[in-house]
GULOPA-290667 format. One record per residue (C-alpha): residue in three letters; z, x, y. Coordinates in steps of 0.5 Angstrom, whole numbers. Example, Ala and Ser with C-alpha at 12.3 -4.5 7.8 and 13.67 -1.06 7.14 Angstrom:
# residues 2
ATOM, res, up, east, north
ATOM, ALA, 16, 25, -9
ATOM, SER, 14, 27, -2
//
This chain:
# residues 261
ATOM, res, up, east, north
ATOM, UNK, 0, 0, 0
ATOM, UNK, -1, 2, 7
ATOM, UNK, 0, -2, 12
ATOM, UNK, 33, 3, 41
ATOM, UNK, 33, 8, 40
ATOM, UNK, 39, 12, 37
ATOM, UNK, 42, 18, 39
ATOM, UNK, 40, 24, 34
ATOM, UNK, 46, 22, 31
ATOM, UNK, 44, 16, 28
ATOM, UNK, 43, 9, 28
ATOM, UNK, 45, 5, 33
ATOM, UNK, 45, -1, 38
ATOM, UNK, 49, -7, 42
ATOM, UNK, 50, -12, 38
ATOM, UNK, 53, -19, 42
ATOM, UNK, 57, -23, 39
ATOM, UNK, 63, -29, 41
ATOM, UNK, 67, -24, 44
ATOM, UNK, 62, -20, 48
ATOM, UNK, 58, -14, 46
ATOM, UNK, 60, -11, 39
ATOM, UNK, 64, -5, 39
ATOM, UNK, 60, -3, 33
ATOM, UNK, 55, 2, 38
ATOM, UNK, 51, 8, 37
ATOM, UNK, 54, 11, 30
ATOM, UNK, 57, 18, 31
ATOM, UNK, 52, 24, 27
ATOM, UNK, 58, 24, 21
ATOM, UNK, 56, 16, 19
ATOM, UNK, 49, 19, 17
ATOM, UNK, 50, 27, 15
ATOM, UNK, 53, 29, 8
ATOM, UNK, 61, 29, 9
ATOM, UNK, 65, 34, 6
ATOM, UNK, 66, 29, -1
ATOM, UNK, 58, 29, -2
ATOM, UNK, 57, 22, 0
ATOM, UNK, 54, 19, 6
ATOM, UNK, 58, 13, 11
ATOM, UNK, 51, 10, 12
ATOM, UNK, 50, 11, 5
ATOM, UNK, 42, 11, 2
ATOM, UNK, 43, 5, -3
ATOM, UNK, 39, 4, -9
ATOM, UNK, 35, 12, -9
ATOM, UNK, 34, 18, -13
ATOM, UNK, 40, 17, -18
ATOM, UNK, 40, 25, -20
ATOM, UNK, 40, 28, -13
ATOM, UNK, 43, 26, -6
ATOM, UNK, 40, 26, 1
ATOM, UNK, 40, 34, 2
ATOM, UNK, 40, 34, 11
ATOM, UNK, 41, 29, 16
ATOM, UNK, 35, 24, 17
ATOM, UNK, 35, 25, 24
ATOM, UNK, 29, 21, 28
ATOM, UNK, 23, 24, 30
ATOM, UNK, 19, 23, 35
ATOM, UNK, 11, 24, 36
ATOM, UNK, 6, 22, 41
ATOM, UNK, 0, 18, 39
ATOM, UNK, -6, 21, 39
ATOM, UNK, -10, 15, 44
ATOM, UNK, -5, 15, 50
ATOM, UNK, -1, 20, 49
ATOM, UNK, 5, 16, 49
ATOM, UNK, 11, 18, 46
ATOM, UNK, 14, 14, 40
ATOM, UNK, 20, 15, 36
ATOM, UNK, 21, 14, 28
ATOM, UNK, 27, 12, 26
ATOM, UNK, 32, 12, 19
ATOM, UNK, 34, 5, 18
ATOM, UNK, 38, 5, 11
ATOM, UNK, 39, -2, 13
ATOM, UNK, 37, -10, 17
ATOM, UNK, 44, -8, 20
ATOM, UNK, 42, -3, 24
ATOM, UNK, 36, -7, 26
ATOM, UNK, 36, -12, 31
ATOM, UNK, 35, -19, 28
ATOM, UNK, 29, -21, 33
ATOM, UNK, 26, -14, 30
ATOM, UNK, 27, -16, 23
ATOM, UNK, 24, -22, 24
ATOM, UNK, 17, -19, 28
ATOM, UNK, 16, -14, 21
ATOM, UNK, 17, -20, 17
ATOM, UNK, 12, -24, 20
ATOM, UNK, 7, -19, 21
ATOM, UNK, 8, -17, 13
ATOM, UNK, 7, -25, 12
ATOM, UNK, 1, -25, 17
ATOM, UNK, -2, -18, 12
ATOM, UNK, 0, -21, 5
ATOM, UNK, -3, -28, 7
ATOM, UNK, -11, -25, 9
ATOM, UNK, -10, -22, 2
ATOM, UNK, -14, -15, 3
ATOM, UNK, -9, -10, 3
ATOM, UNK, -3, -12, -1
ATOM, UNK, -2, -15, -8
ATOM, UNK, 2, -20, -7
ATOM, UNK, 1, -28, -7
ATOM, UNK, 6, -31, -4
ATOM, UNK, 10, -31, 3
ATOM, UNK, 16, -29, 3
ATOM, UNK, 22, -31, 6
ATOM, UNK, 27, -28, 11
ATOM, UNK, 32, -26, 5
ATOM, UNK, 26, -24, 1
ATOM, UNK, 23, -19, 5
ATOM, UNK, 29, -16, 7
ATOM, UNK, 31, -15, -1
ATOM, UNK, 24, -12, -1
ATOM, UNK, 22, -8, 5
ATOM, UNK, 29, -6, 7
ATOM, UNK, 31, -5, -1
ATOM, UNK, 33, 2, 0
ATOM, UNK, 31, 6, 6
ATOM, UNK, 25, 5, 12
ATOM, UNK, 22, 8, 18
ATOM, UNK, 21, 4, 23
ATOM, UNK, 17, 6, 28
ATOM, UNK, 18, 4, 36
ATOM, UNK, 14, 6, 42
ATOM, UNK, 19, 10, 46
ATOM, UNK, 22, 15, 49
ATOM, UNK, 29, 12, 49
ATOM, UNK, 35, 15, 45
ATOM, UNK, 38, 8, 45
ATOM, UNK, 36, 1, 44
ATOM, UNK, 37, -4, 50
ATOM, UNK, 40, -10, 48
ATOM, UNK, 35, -14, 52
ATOM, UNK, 29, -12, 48
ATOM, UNK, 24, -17, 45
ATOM, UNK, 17, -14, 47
ATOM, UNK, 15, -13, 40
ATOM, UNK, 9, -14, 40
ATOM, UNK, 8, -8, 45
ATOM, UNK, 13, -4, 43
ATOM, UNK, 14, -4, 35
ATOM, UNK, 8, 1, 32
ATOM, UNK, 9, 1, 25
ATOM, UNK, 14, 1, 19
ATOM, UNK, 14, 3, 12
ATOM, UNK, 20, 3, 6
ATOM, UNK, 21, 9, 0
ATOM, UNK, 24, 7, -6
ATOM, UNK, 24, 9, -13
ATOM, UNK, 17, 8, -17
ATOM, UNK, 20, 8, -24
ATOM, UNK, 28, 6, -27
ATOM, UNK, 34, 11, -27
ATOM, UNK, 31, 17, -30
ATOM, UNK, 25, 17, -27
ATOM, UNK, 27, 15, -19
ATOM, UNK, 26, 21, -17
ATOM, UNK, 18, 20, -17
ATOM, UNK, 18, 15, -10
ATOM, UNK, 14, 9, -7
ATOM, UNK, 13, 8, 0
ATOM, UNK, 9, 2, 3
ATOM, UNK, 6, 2, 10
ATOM, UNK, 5, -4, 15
ATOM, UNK, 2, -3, 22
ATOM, UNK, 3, -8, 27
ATOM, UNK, -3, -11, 28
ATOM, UNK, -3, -11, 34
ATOM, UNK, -2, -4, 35
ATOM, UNK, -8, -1, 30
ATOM, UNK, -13, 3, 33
ATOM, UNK, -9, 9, 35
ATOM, UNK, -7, 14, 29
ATOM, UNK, -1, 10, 27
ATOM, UNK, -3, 10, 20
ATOM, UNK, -3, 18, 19
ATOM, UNK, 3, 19, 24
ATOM, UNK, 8, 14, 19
ATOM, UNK, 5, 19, 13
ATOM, UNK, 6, 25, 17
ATOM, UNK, 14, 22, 17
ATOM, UNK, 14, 20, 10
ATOM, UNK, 13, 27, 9
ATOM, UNK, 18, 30, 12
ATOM, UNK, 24, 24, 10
ATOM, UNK, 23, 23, 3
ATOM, UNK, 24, 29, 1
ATOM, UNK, 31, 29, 5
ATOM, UNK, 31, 23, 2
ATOM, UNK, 33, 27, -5
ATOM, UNK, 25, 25, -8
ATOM, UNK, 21, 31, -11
ATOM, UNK, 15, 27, -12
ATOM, UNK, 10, 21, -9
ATOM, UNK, 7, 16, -13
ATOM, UNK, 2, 11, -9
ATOM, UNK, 0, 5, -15
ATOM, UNK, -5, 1, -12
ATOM, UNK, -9, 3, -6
ATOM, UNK, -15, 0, -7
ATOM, UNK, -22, 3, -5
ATOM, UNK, -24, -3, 0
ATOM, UNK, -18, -1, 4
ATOM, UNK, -22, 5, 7
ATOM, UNK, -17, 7, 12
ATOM, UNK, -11, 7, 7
ATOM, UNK, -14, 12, 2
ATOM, UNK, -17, 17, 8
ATOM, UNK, -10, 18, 10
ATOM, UNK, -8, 20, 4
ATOM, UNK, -14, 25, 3
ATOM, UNK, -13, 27, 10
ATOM, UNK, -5, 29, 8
ATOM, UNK, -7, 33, 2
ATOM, UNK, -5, 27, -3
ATOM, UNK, -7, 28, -10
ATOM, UNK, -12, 22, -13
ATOM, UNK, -8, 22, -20
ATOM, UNK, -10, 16, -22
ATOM, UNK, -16, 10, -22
ATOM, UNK, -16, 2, -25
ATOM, UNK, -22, -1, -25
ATOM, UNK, -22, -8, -22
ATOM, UNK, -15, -8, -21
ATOM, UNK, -14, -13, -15
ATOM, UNK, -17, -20, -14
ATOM, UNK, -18, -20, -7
ATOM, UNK, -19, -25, -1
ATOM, UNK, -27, -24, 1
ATOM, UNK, -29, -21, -4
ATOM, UNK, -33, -24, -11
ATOM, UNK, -32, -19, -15
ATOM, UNK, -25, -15, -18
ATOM, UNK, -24, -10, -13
ATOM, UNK, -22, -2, -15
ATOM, UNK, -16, 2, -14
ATOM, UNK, -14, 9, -13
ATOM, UNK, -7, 11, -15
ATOM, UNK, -4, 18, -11
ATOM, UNK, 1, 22, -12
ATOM, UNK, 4, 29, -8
ATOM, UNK, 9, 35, -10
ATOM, UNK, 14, 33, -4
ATOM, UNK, 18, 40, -6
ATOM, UNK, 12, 44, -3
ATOM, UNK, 9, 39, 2
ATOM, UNK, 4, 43, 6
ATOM, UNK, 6, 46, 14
ATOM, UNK, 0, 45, 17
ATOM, UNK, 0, 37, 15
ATOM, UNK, 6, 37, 20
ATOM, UNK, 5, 42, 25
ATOM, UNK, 2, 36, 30
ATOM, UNK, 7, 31, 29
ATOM, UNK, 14, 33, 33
ATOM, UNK, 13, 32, 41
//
């Protein structure tokens, strides 16, 4: 699949609530990094289940390849360090791709609940155009300033979780400006902190060029290909797909030298 701004200590934002605005505000750095005891505060919930995130996971910000904008991608590890109102706009723009059927493999639409168990099952990136370090309560503009989001999870049960899935999704709004490429540039650079060793990309299917050009363009390996794999919305015919893997404990410098402002 393809498709706040915190201080550089974590994830954090204000919350209001019945009794004003949230103590909860920005998270210190211990509440992501590794404390003495091995475990994370903000723990990644349901990773790698032989290795622990190796660093912090701090965000990372970029400039986008048209404007030249700065953006930030920011380590989510769950729909609590998220504003509702965003979570809700990337539960409607994945609905929006599920519904045209071309790039996702599945039917059905899912609920709030739903896409929240999936997307944010373990650990997301989310992707905001701005050069702020935290995010302003009164934010709603979406629609301009969300970029893109993609998830990594385990691929495989227990004793294979080593090897992860990642999923993509760029704000249809947004597309056109070399978010796609950005979002694979930091999945290279968080997964591997994430405790992964390997990536495995299931289904990109061949009629999703834009997809399988990053992927060639990040130095993926096609380790894989599964004819007719997909009854897609447009087209007559069962539609091919390519299966993608990468060594994460050698990812190559050159793919990332752009990527930091």
């Amino acid at each position: 699949m393809t498709s706040i701004s915190i201080n550089f200590s974590g994830l954090g934002y204000l919350r209001s609530n019945s009794k004003g605005v949230d103590a909860r505000g920005p998270l210190s750095r211990s509440t992501i990094r590794r404390n003495s005891h091995n475990t994370m505060a903000r723990t990644l919930r349901n990773g790698p289940a032989f290795s622990d995130p190796s660093v912090t996971v701090e965000p990372i910000q970029f400039k986008l390849f048209n404007s030249g904008d700065v953006a930030t991608a920011f380590p989510v590890f769950s729909a609590e360090d998220l504003p509702d109102s965003l979570v809700d706009y990337m539960h409607q723009e994945f609905n929006k791709n599920v519904d045209a059927g071309q790039t996702y493999p599945h039917m059905q639409l899912m609920n709030r609940e739903e896409f929240i168990d999936y997307w944010l099952h373990s650990f997301c990136a989310v992707a905001l155009k701005t050069d702020k370090l935290v995010i302003g309560p009164e934010w709603n503009d979406w629609e301009d300033r969300f970029l893109g989001t993609f998830f990594v999870k385990p691929n495989y049960l227990p004793r294979c979780s080593h090897n992860c899935n990642g999923g993509f999704l760029v704000n249809s709004l947004q597309r056109g400006q070399g978010i796609g490429y950005r979002l694979g540039q930091v999945y290279l650079s968080w997964a591997p902190l994430l405790g992964y060793t390997y990536s495995v990309f299931n289904l990109v299917f061949v009629t999703n060029v834009g997809s399988w050009k990053i992927w060639d363009k990040l130095a993926f390996d096609r380790i894989g290909y599964l004819p007719k794999a997909a009854i897609l919305k447009g087209f007559e015919q069962p539609v091919d797909a390519i299966m993608f893997g990468k060594d994460l404990t050698n990812v190559e410098p050159r793919l990332l030298a752009d990527l930091h402002v």
